[in-house]
C-alpha positions as CSV (number, residue, x, y, z in Angstrom):
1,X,2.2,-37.9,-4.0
2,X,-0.9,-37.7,-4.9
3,X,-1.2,-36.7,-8.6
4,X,1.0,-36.4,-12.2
5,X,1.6,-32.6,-10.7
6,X,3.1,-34.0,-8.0
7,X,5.2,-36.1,-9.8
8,X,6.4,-33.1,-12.3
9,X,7.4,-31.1,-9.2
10,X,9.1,-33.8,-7.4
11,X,11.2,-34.4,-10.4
12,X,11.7,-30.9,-11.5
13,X,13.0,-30.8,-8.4
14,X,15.7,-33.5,-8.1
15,X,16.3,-32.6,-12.0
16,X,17.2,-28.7,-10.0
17,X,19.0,-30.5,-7.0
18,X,21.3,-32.8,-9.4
19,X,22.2,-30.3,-12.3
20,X,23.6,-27.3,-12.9
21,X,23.6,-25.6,-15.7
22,X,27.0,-25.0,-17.7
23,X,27.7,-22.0,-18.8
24,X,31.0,-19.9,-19.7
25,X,32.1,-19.4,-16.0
26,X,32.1,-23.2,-15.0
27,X,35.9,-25.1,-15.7
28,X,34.4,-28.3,-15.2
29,X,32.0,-31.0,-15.8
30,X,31.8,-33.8,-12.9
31,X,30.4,-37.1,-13.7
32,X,29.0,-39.8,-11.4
33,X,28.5,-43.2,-12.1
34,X,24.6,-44.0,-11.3
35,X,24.5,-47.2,-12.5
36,X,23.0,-50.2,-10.2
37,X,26.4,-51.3,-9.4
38,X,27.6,-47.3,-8.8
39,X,24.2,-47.3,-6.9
40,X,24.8,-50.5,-5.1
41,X,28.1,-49.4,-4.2
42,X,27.3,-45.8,-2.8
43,X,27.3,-43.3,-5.4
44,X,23.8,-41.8,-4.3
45,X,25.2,-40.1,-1.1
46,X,28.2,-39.5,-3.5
47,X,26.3,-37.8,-5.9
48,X,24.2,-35.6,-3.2
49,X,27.5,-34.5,-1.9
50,X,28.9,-33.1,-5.0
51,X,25.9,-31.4,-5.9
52,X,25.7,-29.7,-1.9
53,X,29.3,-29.0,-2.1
54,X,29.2,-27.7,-5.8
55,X,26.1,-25.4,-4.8
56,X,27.8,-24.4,-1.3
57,X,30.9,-23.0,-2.6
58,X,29.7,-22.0,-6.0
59,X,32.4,-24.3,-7.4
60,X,32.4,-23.8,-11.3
61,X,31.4,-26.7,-12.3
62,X,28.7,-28.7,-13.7
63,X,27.6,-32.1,-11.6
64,X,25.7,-34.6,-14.0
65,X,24.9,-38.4,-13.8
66,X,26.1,-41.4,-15.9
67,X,25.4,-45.1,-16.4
68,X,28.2,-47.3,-16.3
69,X,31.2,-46.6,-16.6
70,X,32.9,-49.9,-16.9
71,X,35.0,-50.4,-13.7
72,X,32.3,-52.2,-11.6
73,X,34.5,-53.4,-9.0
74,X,35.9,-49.6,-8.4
75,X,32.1,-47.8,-7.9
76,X,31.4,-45.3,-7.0
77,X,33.4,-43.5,-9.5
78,X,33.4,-39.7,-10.3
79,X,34.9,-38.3,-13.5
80,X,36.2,-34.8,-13.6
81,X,36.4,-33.2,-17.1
82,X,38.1,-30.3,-17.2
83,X,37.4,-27.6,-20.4
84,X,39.5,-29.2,-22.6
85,X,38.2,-32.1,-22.0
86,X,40.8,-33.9,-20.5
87,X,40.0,-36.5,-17.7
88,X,40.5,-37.4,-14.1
89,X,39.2,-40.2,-12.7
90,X,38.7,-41.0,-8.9
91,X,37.7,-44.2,-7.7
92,X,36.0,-45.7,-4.3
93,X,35.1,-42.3,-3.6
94,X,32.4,-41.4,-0.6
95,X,30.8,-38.5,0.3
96,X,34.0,-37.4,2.4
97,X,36.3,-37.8,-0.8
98,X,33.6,-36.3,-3.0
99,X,33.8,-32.8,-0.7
100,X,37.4,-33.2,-0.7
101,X,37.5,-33.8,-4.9
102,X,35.2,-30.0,-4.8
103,X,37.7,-28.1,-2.3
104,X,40.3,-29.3,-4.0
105,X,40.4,-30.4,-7.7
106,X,37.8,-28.1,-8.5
107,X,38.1,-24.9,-6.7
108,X,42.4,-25.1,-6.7
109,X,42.7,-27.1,-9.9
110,X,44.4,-30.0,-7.5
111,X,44.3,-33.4,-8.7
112,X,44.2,-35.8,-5.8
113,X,46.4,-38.6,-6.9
114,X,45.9,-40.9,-4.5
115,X,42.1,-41.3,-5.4
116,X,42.5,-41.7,-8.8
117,X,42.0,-44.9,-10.9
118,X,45.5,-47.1,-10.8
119,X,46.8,-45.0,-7.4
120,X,43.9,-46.1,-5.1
121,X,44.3,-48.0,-1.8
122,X,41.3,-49.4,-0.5
């Protein structure tokens, strides 16, 4: 990087890489928790992998990024909001569990109870 151009186009492009936009089509908005203990913790690759995934299958949904989210102990944590803006959310999840969360809870409306906040085994 070499310039202020450079560093326009290297963020426009992670801005492009990390989110969608929403529009009538997409059933859900998918929230990661990037703060530094979601960081610390994994959610980058977490993150990546739900954006991939999202853009892979043309899931409809929406993959944005968060600060905290207040259960610091259970990062990386990924919120799924559905239209009505009712919540599901999954804990200790990795990149493996974040392609699974796409295939299932967002492409066949399956909530994956056992990665969910209060049913999760470590």
């Amino acid at each position: 990087m070499k310039s202020l151009e450079d560093l326009k186009k290297l963020r426009e492009q992670a801005q492009d890489r990390m989110t969608m936009r929403m529009d009538e089509e997409q059933k859900y908005r998918v929230v990661v928790g990037m703060a530094t203990c979601g960081i610390a913790a994994g959610a980058r690759p977490v993150l990546n992998a739900l954006v991939e995934e999202v853009a892979k299958t043309k899931a409809p949904a929406v993959v944005l990024q968060t600060g905290c989210i207040g259960m610091c102990t259970l990062e990386p944590i990924v919120e799924v909001f559905d239209k009505n803006n009712e919540k599901t959310t999954y804990v200790l999840v990795d990149a493996l569990k974040a392609k699974e969360i796409v295939e299932k809870h967002i492409l066949k409306d399956e909530v994956i109870d056992e990665y969910t906040v209060g049913k999760y085994k470590k």
